[in-house]
N, C-alpha and C positions, 0 to 999 in steps of 0.2 A: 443519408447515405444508406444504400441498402448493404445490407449482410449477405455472405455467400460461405460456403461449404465445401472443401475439399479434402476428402476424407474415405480413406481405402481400410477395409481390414481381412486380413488373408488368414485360411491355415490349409498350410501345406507341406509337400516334402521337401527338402533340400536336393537340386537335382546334381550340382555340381559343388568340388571343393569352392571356398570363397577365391576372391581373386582382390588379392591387396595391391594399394597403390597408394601414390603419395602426393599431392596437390601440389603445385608450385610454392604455395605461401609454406607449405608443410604440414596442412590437415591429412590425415590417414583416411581415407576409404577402401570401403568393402563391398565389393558389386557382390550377390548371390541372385541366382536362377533359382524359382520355387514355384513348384507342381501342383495345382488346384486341379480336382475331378470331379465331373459332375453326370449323373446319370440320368437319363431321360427316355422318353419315348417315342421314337419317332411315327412319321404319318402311317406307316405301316401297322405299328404296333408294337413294333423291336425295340427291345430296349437299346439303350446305347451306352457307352458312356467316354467321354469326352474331356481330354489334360487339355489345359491350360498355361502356356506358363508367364512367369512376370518376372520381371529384371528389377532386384533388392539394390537399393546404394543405403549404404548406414555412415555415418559420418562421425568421428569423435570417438569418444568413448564406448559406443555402441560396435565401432567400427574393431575395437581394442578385442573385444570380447569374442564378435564373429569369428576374428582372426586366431585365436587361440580356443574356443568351443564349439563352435559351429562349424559341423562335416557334411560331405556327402548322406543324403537317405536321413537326417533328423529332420523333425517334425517342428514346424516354428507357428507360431501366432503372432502378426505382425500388425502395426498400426503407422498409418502414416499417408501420405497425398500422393496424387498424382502431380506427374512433372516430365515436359514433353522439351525434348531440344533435336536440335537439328547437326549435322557434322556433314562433312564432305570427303568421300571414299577416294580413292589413291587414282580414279578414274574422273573425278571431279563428279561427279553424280552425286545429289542431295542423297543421306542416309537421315530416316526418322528414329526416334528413340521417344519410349513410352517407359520412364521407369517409378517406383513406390519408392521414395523419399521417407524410411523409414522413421519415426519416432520412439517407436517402444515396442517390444520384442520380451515373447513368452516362449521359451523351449521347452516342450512337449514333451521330446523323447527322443529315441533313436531312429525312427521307422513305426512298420506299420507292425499291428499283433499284440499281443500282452505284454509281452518285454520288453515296448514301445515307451510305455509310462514311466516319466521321468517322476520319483519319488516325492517331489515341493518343485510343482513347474516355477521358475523363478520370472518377476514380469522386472526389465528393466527397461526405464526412460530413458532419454537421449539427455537430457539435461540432469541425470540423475548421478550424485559423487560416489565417484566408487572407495574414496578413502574413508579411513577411521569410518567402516564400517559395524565393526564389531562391537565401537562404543554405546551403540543403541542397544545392543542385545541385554535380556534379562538376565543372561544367564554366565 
């Protein structure tokens, strides 16, 4: 059996609040919109430069977190796959969707600039317990 690789890693801005929602079964997601830029040259010589953006689903616990810290304009580092589905518009016309299937999630900061940098960027997984956290601590 051959091996294969699906595997995104972003950092970008936060372009919109998140937008919660609730599964039938009762899982909580968190769709977020996040701004990659990239600057280049084009055939002229001109520089350019060029947003991006990608549609976040967090699921779970992760999903808990977006919902209560993650805003408009914060800076995130995200990990996690691509995941392509298909839906049908109120016109019956096939609509594509290309979204990052989030994993695990480092918060930056707030924005862009010096006052951007989040103090202890914190990295959290998707399968990671957020209880009886403090029992680890040294201190």
């Amino acid at each position: 059996m051959s091996r294969s690789l699906n595997k995104v890693m972003l950092i970008g801005n936060v372009g919109a609040e998140p937008e919660i929602r609730m599964t039938p079964s009762g899982t909580k997601v968190a769709k977020v919109s996040l701004a990659t830029n990239r600057t280049f040259t084009d055939r002229a010589g001109q520089q350019q430069e060029r947003t991006d953006w990608h549609r976040l689903t967090f699921f779970g616990k992760l999903s808990d977190i977006v919902e209560q810290w993650v805003h408009k304009g914060h800076r995130l580092y995200v990990e996690g796959r691509i995941e392509y589905s298909q839906t049908t518009d109120d016109s019956g016309s096939p609509r594509y969707w290309t979204d990052v299937v989030v994993t695990e999630m480092v918060m930056l900061g707030t924005g862009a600039g010096p006052e951007a940098a989040a103090p202890e960027p914190s990295r959290l997984a998707a399968n990671e317990a957020l209880t009886d956290v403090d029992d680890d601590l040294p201190f």
